[in-house]
N, C-alpha and C positions, 0 to 999 in steps of 0.2 A: 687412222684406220680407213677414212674416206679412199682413200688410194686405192685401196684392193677390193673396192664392191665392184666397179668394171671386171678386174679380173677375175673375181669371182662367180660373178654373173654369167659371162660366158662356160667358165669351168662348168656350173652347174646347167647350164643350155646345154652344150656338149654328150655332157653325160645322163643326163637324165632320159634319151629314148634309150640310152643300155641298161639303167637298173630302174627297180622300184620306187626308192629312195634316195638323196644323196643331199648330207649337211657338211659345211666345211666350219670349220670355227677358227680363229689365229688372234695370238695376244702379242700385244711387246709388253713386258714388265720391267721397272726398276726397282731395283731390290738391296735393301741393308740390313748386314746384320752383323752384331758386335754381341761379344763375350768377356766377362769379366769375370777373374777371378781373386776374391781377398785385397779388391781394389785395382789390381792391373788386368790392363786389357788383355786376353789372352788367342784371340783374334779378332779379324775382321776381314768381313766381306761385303763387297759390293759390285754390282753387276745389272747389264743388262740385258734382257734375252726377247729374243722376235722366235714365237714358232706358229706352226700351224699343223690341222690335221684332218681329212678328207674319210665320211665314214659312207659306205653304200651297205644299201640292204638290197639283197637281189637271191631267189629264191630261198625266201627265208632264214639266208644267213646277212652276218654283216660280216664285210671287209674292210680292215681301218689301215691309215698309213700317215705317218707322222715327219715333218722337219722342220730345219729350223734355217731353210731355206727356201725361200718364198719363190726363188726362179723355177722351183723345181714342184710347184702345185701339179704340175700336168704330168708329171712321173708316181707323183704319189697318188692323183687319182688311179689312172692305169693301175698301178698295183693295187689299190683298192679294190677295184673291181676286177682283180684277176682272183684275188684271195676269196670275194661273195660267190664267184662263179665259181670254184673249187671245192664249196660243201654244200651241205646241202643243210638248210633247220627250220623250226617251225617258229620264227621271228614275228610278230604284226606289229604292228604300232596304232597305238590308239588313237583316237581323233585330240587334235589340238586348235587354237585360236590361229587362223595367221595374221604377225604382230608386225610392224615395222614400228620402230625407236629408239631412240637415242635417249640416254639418261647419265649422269653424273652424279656422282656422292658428293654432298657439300662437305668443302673441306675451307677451314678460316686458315689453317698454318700447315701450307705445302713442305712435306719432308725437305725436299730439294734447298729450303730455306733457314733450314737447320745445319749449320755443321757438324761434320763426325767429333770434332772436338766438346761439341756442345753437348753432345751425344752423349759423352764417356762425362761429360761432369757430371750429368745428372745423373747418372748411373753410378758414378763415386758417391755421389752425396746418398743415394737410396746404400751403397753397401755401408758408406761410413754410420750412418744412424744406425743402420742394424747390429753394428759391431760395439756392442755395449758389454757389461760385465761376465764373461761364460760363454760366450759367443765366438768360437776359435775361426770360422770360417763362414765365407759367404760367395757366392754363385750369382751375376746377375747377366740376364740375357736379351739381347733388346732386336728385335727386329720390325722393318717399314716395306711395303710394297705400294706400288702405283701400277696398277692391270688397266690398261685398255684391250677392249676384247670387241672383236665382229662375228657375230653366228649368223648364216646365211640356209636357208634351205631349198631344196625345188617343190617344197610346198609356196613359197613365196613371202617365207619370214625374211626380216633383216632388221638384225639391233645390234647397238652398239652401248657397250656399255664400258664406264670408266670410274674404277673404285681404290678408294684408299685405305689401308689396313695397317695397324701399331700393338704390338705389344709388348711388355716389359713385363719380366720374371724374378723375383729376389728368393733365392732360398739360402736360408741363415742352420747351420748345428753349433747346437750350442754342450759343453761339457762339463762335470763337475770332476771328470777324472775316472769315473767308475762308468755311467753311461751316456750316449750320445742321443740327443733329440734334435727335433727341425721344429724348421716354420718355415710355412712359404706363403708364398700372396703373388698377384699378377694383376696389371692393369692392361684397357686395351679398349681396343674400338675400331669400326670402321667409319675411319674420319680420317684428318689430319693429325699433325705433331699436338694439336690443342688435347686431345684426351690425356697426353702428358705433361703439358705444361698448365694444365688445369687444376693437377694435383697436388698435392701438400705432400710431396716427396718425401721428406723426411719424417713424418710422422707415418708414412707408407713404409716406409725400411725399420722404421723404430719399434712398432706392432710386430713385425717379423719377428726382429730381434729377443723383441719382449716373450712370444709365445716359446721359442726355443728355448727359453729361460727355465720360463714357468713348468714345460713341460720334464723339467728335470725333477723337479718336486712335486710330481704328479704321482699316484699311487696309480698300480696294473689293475686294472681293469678287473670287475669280477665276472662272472661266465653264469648264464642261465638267461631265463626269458625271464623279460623287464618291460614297462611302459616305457614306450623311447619318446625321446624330445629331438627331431634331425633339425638343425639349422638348415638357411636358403641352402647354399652349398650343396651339401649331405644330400638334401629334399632332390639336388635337381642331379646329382651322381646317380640318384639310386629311380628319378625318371628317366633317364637316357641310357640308362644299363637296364635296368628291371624289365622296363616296359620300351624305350626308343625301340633297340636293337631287335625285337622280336615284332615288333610292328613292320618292317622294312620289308619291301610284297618280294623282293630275292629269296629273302632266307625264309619265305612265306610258303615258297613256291621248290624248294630243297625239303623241304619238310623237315627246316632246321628251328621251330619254334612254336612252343606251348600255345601261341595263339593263330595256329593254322582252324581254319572251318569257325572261329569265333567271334564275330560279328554280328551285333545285333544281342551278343548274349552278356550277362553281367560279369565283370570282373576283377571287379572294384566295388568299394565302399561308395554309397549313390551322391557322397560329398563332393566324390573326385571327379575334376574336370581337367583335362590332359591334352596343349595344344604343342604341336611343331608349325612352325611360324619365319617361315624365310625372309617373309619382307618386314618383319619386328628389324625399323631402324637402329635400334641403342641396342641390337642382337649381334654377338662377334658373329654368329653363324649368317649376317644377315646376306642376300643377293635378289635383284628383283628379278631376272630372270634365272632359271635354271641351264644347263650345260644344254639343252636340247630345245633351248627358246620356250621354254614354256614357263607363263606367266605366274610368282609364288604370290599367295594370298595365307591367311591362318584356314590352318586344320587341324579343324577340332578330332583327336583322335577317340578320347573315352568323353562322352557328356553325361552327369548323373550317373559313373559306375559301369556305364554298355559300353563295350567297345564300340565306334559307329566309323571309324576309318583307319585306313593302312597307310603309309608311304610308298607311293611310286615312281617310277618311269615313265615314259610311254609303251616298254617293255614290256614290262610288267605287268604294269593297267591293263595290259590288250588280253593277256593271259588269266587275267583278273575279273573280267569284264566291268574295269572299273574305267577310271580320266584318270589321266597323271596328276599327282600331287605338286608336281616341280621340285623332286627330288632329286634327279638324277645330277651327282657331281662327281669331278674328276678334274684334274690339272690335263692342260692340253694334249699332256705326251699319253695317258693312260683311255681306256675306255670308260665310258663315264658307269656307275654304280650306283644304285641308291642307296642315298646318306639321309641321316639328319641334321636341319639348322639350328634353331633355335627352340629347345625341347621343355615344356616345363607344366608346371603344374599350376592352376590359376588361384590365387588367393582363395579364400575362404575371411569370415571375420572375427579369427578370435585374437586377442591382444595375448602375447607372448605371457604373462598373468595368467592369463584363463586358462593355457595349455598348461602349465605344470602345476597348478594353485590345488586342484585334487591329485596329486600321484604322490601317495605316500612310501614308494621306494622306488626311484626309477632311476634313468640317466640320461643326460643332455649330450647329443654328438653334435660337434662342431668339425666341419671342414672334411677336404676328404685327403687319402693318399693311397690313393688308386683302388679299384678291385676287380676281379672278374666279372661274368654273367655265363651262363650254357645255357641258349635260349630254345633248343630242343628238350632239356629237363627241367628249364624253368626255374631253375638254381640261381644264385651267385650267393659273392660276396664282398663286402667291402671295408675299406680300415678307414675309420675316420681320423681325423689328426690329432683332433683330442677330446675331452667330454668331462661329463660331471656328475656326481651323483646326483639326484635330486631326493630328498628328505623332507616330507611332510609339506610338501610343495613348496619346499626353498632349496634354488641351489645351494650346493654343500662341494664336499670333497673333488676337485680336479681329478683327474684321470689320464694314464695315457695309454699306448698300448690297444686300442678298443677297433674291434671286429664287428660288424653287421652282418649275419647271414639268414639267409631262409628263403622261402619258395614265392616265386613272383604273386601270384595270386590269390594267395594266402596271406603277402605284406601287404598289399594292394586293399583286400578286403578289411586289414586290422584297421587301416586310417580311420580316424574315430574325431580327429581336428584337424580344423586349418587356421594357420594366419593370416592375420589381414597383414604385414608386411610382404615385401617382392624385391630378390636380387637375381638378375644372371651371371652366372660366372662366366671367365674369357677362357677358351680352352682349346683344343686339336681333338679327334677324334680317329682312330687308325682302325679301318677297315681293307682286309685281300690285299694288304703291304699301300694304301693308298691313307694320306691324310689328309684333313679336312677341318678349317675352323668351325666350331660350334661356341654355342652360347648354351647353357642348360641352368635350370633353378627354379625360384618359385617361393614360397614361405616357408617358416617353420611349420613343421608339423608331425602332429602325432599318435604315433602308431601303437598300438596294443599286443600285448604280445608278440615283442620283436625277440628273435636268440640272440643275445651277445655274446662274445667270447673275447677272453683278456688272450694276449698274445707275451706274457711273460711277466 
């Protein structure tokens, strides 16, 4: 990336007595990714891409322009700046640090040093264990990137950064003839090939296997309000839907969420403490800078129960009269947005014992498989993967089938415990057709008066 800070330097000399603003940013990425199905591979792809993309603010709009040809920076500024001078809005950007740096993810075992062949074995070996008695099919999907990135701005930022990201996904259904269940699981990290060859693969594909099993001799779920017990997982599903997404100063500022004008005010039980955390290393969501050069640190959103902070931009912040949080992401070709990275809930210290030892009729969720949120009603809901009754505060009866639903600040205020364990899950998060890695999680914990509902 050294090559193009000359030419970008000038680009941004040039232009900067025509607009207010003007940041370029350009990555070259290598990228792999392989698909298996039922043991065979059923693509693969690998590639490498160089793009860039030149944004100006100039009376209060921005004009952005995008390629993935680097001769032609000086055409895509111009149209940048043709498109800010063409409307008109009320844009500001909030004050930031100006940064100049360089930094690298340490990585012990460069993709590049893996063959694809090596690739698919271990990706055979995670579907072969999960393909145990009942178990008709299995899905496994493995993808690696290597991003070198330069952000430049005519405030006088310049950083480079170069980071490496892996994940691997096994989803295993298993049948008895009558109905179909899953199990999935996902490894991952931003590091090198080491976050998978660290793992005990095959007991990673065998757990799959094993849940899809079990889950067939799981009884439906019963339906009413229960004392819940969410595993990490669940825990950090139901922070980054309930509470991430309505935090985010965009849909703040749409007046698309329950927690518009609430800051400072209680919205939670005074247990909860609620951080998004960019620069959390062992976070899939991690990155040290954000899209717009601005330096991530942990932010503490809820401390004690008050909500004390938002996720932002510089956008946004400005309209906020807040600082950007170092939120704003996006892949080079899109406008960047604010996202969240790494979303979760901070321990507390009770030993998974103490959390179910008095609930004389409750139910344990484990895992999740997907749900909504309407962060304007303050709604969602979510289906865990699987759960348990709890009886006299011993687990009891499996479960499958089982629904979370109810109102954000209402689940929020039921937390009544926390654990002293901590896992992040590796996961994608899709925001306005845009995706984004995230980390989300946190401890078990548990909630009072949660609705459940069995799905058949």
């Amino acid at each position: 990336m050294e090559e193009y800070i000359d030419l970008f330097e000038k680009v941004i000399a040039q232009t900067s007595p025509k607009v207010d603003y003007i940041d370029i940013r350009t990555g070259m990425s290598e990228n792999t990714s392989i698909l298996m199905k039922d043991g065979d591979v059923d693509e693969i792809n690998t590639g490498m891409s160089l793009a860039a993309r030149v944004r100006v603010l100039n009376n209060g709009a921005w004009g952005f322009a995008y390629t993935t040809d680097l001769s032609k920076i000086n055409d895509i500024t111009e149209t940048a700046i043709k498109f800010s001078n063409s409307l008109k809005g009320d844009v500001s950007l909030s004050e930031t640090d100006i940064i100049k740096d360089k930094i690298a993810v340490d990585v012990k075992i460069p993709f590049k040093d893996i063959s694809i062949e090596e690739k698919k074995d271990i990706m055979k070996d995670a579907s072969d264990a999960a393909t145990i008695e009942k178990v008709n099919s299995t899905t496994v999907s493995y993808g690696d990137s290597e991003l070198n990135e330069l952000f430049m701005n005519s405030e006088g930022s310049e950083i480079q950064v170069k980071t490496s990201r892996v994940r691997m996904a096994l989803n295993a259904s298993a049948t008895d003839g009558e109905i179909i269940q899953f199990g999935h699981g996902s490894l991952g990290g931003v590091k090198g090939f080491e976050v998978i060859a660290d793992e005990d693969i095959e007991e990673f594909g065998r757990k799959i296997g094993q849940k899809a099993v079990r889950l067939l001799d799981a009884k439906p779920a019963p339906s009413g309000n229960f004392p819940v017990v969410a595993d990490p997982e669940l825990t950090g599903v139901l922070i980054h839907e309930a509470l991430g997404h309505a935090v985010e100063g965009d849909l703040i500022l749409q007046n698309d969420s329950i927690l518009k004008d609430k800051i400072g005010t209680q919205i939670a039980s005074d247990i909860v403490n609620i951080f998004d955390d960019a620069s959390l290393r062992d976070g899939f969501g991690y990155y040290p800078y954000d899209v717009e050069g601005v330096k991530t640190k942990p932010n503490q959103l809820v401390k004690d129960g008050k909500l004390i902070s938002l996720l932002n931009s510089r956008e946004t912040a400005s309209k906020l009269n807040m600082k950007s949080s170092g939120n704003a992401r996006s892949l080079i070709a899109d406008q960047p947005i604010v996202r969240m990275s790494n979303t979760y809930l901070q321990p507390g210290d009770n030993t998974f014992e103490e959390l179910i030892e008095d609930i004389p009729d409750g139910i344990y969720l484990k895992g999740s498989r997907g749900g909504q949120v309407d962060t304007g009603k303050g709604i969602f809901q979510f289906n865990a993967a699987e759960g348990y009754l709890i009886k006299k505060g011993e687990i009891a009866t499996p479960l499958r089938d089982v629904s979370l639903s109810g109102n954000i600040l209402e689940t929020l205020k039921n937390i009544d415990a926390i654990g002293n364990d901590f896992k992040l899950s590796v996961g994608f998060c899709g925001k306005d057709g845009q995706t984004a890695p995230v980390g989300d999680g946190g401890p078990h914990t548990r909630i009072l008066n949660a609705l459940v509902g069995g799905m058949g």
